[in-house]
Phi, psi and omega in degrees: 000137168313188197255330177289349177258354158291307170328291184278340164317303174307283198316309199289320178296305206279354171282308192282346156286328171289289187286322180265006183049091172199151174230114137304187182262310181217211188301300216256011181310185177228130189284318169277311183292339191272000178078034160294309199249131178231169158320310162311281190290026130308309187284296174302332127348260154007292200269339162330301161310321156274357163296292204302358212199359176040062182214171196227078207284130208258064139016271203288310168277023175252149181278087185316339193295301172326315195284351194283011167220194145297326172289309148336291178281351162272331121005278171278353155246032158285291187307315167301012165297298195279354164310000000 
């Protein structure tokens, strides 16, 4: 991973631990199926990533599947940085 994708890996572990109080086990767990993430806290997640990250996450096209890991979600909003 780039150094810019070190970043938001840290940043995005330290929102979840700040807002949703959660440690995944690693990068690539999957977040939903381990029971981290339920539907609330998703939603909050969510909106944590646009205060933190200044992005404007497109609700009616997003794909959970993106979201489903730590890596996963830096991954995408990364990209949504460079866009």
């Amino acid at each position: 991973m780039n150094p810019a994708g070190d970043e938001s890996v840290n940043r995005i572990e330290g929102l979840m631990k700040d807002v949703l109080a959660i440690t995944p086990d690693g990068l690539d767990e999957d977040l939903i199926e381990s029971g981290l993430l339920d539907s609330m806290a998703l939603v909050e997640l969510l909106f944590a990533i646009e205060q933190e990250f200044a992005v404007e996450l497109p609700l009616e096209d997003l794909d959970v599947d993106l979201l489903r890991s730590v890596r996963g979600i830096a991954s995408y909003v990364n990209k949504l940085r460079t866009d």
